[in-house]
N, C-alpha and C positions, 0 to 999 in steps of 0.2 A: 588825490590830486595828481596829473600828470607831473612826471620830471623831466627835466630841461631837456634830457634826448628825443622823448616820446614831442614834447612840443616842437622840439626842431624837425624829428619827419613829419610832424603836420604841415607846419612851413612847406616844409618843400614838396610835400605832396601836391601842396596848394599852386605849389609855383610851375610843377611840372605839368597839372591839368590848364595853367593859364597857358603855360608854352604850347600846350598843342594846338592849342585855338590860335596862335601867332607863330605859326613855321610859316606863314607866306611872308611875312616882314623878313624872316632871317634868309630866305629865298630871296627877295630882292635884294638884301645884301651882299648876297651870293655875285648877284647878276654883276654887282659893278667891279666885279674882279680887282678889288682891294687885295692889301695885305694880307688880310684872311678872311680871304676867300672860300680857302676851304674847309676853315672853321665852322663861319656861316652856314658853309653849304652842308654839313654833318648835323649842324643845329637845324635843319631846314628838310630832313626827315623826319615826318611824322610815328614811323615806327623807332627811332633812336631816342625819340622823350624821353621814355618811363627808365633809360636803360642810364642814359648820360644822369639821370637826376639819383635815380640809386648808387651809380658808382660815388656820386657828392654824399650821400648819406653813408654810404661806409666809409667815404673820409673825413666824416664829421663825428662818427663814430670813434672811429681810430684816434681821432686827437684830442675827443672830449676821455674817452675812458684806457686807450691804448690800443695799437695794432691787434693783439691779442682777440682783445674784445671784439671786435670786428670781424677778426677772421674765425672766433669759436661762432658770432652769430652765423654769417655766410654759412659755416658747416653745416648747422643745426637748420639748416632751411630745406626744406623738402621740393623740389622742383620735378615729379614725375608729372603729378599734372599738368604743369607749364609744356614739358616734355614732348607729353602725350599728345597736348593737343598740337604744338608744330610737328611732330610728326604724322597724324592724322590729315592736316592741312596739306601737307607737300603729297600724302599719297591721294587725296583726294584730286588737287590741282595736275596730275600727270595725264598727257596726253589719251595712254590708255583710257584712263579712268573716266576722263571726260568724252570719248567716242563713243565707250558701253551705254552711258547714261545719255546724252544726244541718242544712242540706237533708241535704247529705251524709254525718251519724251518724245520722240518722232510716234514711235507703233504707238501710245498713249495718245499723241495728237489726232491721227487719223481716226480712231473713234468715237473723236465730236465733231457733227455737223456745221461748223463752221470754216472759213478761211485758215488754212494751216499756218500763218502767219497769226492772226489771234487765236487759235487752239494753242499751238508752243509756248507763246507767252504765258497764257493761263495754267497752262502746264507747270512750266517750272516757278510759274507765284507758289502754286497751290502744293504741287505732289512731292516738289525736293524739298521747300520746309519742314512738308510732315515723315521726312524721310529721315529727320535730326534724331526722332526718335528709335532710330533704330544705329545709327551711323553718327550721331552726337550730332550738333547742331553747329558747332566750326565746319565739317566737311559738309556739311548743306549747305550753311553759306558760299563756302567756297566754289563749290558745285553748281548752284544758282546764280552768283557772280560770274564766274568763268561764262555757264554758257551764254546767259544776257548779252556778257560784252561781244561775243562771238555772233551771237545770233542778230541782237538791235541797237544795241548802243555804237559798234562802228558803223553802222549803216546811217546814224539819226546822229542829228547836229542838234536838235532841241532836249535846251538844257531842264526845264520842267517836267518834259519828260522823265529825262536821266533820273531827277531829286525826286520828282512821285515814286517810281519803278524801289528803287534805293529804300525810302520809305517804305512801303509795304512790306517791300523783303524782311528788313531789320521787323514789322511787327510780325510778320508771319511765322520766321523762324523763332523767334523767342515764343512763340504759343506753340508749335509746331512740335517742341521735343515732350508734351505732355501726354503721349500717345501710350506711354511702357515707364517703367519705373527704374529701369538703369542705363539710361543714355543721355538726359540732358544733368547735368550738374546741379543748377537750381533742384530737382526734384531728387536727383542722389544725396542730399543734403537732409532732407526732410524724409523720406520713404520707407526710410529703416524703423525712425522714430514711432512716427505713426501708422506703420502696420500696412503702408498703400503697397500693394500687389501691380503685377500689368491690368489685372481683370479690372483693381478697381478704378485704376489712373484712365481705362479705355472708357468703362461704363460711367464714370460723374467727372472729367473732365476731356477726356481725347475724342469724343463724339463733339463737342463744343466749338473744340479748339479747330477739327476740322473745317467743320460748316463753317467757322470763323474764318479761316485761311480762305476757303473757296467762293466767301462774300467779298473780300478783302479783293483778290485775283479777277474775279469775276466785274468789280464794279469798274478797276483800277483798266481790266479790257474794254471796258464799254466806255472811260472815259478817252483813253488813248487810243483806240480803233484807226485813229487816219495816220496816225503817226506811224501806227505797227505796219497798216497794210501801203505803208509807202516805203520802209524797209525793202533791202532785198531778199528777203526770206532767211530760212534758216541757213547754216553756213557751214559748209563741208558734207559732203556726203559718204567718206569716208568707213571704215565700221571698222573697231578691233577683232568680230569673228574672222573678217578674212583675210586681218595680215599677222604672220606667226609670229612676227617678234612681239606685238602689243600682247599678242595671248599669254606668250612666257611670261613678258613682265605683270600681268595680271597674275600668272599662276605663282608666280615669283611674291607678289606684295599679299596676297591670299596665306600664301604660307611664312611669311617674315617672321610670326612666332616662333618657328621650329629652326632653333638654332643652326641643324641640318640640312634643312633641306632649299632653302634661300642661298647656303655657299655655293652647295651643290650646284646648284642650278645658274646659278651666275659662272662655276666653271667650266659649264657644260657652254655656255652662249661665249665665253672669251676664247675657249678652244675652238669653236665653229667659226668666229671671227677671224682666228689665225690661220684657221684652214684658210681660210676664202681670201687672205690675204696671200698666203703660201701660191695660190691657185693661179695668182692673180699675177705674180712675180712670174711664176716661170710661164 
């Protein structure tokens, strides 16, 4: 039988998944610039849920069994995954990063016969999903969200659109990381156990999962085709090869492992910064 602590994080677990589905009620609370105002308006982020309802459960902790208790659980919590993946996420979402991969869904666009406005789109349903597999599947999303909104969602005011596009992506990427056996979680979980290689994860499930995505992309083009080709196409023509600070910060988040060579290289771009600032003074 659970005990009284284990049934109080159920509680609130329970309370925290009903709060996210009502951050627009605490949003309108926001709106009427009450007393707390900015209460509401904290309670009315949907990423602050999980975070405001945890800090309740280590104070429900703390007062059912003692400070203590609380603060040995916290310790004994393992957060690199969590970790991993917002850092992942931020290196995904940088400028840089998002120019390279635009370089790279454009030259993949041009080699389908269609309007480069539905080649793009079909592009990033299909090819940055399946790119979860190699690059985890938060930085696909992220990578496929970014460019969407860059490329069709601020051009397009139709909101069915928007929740179709949204849809898909959510099913693409969670099939999408089943390509290799150490980049989506789901599958790092299970892969050790039973023996699944990349060979076997590509030959009886990543061949599926494919064809899967680029029916998924391909139907979701041919239903929203007037919507796309009324967009104003893709958006920035920009490219990180040809400007050298994008390159550095590329060469820079490529080597973030190497405790070395990331300082390095950030003091080498502060000192060029000063130069040019020195340059500029006299």
């Amino acid at each position: 039988m659970p005990n009284a602590l284990e049934l109080a994080a159920t509680v609130l677990f329970v309370v925290a998944v009903i709060h996210t589905f009502s951050v627009s009620a605490f949003a309108r609370l926001a709106l009427r610039a009450g007393r707390h105002a900015g209460l509401w308006r904290l309670l009315s982020e949907v990423e602050t849920v999980f975070g405001v309802w945890a800090f309740v459960l280590l104070a429900v902790m703390a007062l059912a069994g003692g400070v203590g208790q609380a603060i040995r659980y916290f310790d004994t919590r393992n957060f690199t995954e969590p970790a991993f993946v917002f850092a992942i996420m931020v290196v995904a979402a940088s400028r840089p990063i998002i120019e390279l991969v635009g370089l790279i869904m454009r030259f993949i666009a041009r080699l389908i016969p269609v309007r480069d406005e539905l080649a793009t789109f079909f592009v990033i349903l299909s090819f940055v999903p399946l790119s979860g597999s190699f690059i985890t599947e938060p930085a696909a999303m992220t990578l496929a969200a970014l460019l969407l909104r860059d490329a069709y969602f601020r051009h397009s005011t139709h909101t069915t659109f928007k929740y179709l596009t949204l849809g898909v992506l959510f099913v693409n990427v969670s099939i999408g990381g089943v390509l290799t056996s150490f980049a989506a979680p789901p599958v790092l979980m299970v892969a050790h156990t039973f023996g699944w290689d990349a060979v076997y994860m590509a030959t009886h499930f990543g061949w599926r999962a494919a064809l899967a995505t680029a029916v998924n992309a391909a139907a979701l083009t041919l239903i929203c085709r007037r919507h796309l080709l009324a967009a104003e196409g893709w958006g920035g023509r920009r490219g990180c090869a040809a400007n050298g600070t994008n390159a550095a910060i590329i060469v820079e988040t490529a080597g973030g492992a190497d405790g070395a060579t990331a300082p390095a290289l950030r003091g080498k771009q502060m000192a060029a910064a000063d130069q040019g600032k020195r340059r500029g003074v006299d």
